[in-house]
N, C-alpha and C positions, 0 to 999 in steps of 0.2 A: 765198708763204706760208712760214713757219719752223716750226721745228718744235713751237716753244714754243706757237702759234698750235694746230696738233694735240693738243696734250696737252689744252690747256686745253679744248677741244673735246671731248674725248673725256671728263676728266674731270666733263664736266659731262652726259653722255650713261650715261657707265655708272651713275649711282644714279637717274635716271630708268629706265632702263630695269630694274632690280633691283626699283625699285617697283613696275612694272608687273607683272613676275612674280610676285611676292607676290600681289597683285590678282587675277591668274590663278588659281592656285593655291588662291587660298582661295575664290574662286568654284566653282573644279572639286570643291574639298572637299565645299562643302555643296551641291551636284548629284548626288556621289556619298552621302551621307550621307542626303539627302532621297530616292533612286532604294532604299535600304537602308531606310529606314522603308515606305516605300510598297512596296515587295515584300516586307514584314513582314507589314505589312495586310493587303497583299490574301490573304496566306495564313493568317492569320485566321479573318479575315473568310469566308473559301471553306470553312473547316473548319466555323466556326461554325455556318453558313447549310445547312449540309445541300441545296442547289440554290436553296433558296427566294430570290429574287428581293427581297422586300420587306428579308428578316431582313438580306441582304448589304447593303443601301445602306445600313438601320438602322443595323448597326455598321461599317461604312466613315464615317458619318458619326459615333457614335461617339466614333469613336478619332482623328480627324479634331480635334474638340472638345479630349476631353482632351490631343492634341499642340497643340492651340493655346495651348491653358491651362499647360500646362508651359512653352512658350517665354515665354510673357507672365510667370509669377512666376520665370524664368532671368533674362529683362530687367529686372524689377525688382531683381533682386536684383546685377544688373552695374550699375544706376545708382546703389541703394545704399551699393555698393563704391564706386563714382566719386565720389560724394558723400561719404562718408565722410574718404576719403584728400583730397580738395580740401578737407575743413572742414580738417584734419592740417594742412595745408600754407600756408592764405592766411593763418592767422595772426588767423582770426574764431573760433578755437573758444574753448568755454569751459573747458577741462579742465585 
């Protein structure tokens, strides 16, 4: 095998492999970002509840709700953007 044969091997190995890390990465992001919300919560929620049992699930569910409701109008508003910038560009807009 030459060496030309290596390169070209390799060259086709290192941006898969940069993709994956990326991948990685942003997975570990939001593991670590959802472990930072949720030890927000729970200390909250701990404050709020004074021991009480019912009051704690109350607002851990809650705030459970309204972080859901945040990420859904974040989503809407990323596909907005996407749609927006695709009408810009394919040449259907009316503007």
């Amino acid at each position: 095998m030459s060496v030309r044969f290596y390169l070209t091997v390799l060259s086709l190995l290192v941006p898969i492999a940069a993709v994956q890390a990326c991948a990685t990465q942003n997975q570990a992001n939001q593991a670590a970002q959802q472990a930072v919300a949720e030890s927000e919560d729970e200390a909250t929620c701990r404050k709020k509840s004074d021991g009480d049992d019912a009051a704690y699930e109350a607002c851990r569910k809650d705030l459970a709700e309204a972080r859901a409701q945040q990420g859904a109008i974040q989503e809407q508003k990323r596909r907005d953007f996407d749609r927006v910038l695709g009408a810009g560009t394919d040449g259907q807009s009316s503007y």
